[in-house]
C-alpha positions in Angstrom: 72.7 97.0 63.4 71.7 100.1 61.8 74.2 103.5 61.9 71.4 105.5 64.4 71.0 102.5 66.8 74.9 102.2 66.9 75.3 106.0 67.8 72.7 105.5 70.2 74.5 102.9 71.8 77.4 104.3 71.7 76.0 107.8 73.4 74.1 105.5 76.1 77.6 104.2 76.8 79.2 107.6 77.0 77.0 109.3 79.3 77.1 106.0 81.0 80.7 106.3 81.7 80.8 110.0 82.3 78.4 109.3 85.8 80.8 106.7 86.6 83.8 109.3 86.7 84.1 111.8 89.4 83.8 115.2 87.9 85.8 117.9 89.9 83.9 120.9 90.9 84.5 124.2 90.0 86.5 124.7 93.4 89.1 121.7 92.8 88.8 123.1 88.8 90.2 126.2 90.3 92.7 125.0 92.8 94.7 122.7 90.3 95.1 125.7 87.8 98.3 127.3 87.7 99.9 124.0 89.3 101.5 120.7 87.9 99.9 118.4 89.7 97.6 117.5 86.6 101.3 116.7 84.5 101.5 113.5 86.5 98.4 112.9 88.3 95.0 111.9 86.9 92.1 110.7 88.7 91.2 107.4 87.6 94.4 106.1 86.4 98.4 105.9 86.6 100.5 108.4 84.8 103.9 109.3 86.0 102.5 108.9 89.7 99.4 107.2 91.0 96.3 107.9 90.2 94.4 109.8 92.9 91.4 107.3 93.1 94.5 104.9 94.2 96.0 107.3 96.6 92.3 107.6 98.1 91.9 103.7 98.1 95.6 103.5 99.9 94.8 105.9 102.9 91.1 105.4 103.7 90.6 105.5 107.1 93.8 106.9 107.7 93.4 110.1 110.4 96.9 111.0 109.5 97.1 110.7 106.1 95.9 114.7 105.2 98.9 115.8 107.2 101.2 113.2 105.8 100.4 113.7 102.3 100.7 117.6 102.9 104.2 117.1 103.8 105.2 114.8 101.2 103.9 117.1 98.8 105.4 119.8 99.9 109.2 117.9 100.6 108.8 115.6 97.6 110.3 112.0 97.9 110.0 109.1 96.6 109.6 104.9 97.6 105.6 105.2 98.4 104.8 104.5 94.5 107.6 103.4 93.1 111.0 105.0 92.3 109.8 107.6 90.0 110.7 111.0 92.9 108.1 113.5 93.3 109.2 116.3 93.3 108.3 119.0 96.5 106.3 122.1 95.9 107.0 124.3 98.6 105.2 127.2 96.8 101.6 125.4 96.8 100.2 127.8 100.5 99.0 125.2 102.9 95.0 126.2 102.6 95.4 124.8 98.8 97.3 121.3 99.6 94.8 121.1 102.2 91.8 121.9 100.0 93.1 119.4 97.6 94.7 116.3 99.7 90.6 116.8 101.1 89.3 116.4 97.8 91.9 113.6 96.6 91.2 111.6 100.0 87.1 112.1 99.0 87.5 110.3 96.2 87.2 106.5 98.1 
């Protein structure tokens, strides 16, 4: 195989996988700066804590899982994933968790 096809390939594959990944919007972008959610947290796979594509999958059809989530990020705990604790965030206003447990959940 020559060295053009291969890059061709290769960049066929890349975009290929780039449509396959959810791309935050400028919003979400926005509302994960300045917090640490992104040091543990990725969206398609495991870091320190679940990956949020996995927290989607686990509370699909849940109606109560926005205001659970909300208050386990804001209290922290520990046992849902694992033993590794998350820790609480009682700085992060409401409107944001909300804004972001909405996009998190969107994601199944």
């Amino acid at each position: 195989m020559n060295f053009v096809r291969k890059i061709v390939i290769a960049g066929v594959c890349g975009l290929a996988a780039m449509a396959a990944t959810p791309v935050m919007a400028a919003e979400e972008d926005a509302l994960f700066a300045g917090k640490d959610c992104l040091a543990c947290h990725k969206t398609d796979m495991k870091l320190v804590g679940p990956a949020y594509k996995d927290v989607a999958a686990k509370y699909k059809g849940n109606a109560d899982a926005p205001a659970m989530l909300l208050a386990k990020v804001k209290q922290g705990g520990m046992g849902n994933w694992g033993q590794i604790p998350m820790p609480p965030h009682p700085t992060v206003s409401d409107d944001d968790l909300k804004k972001i447990i909405a996009w998190i959940l969107s994601l199944s």
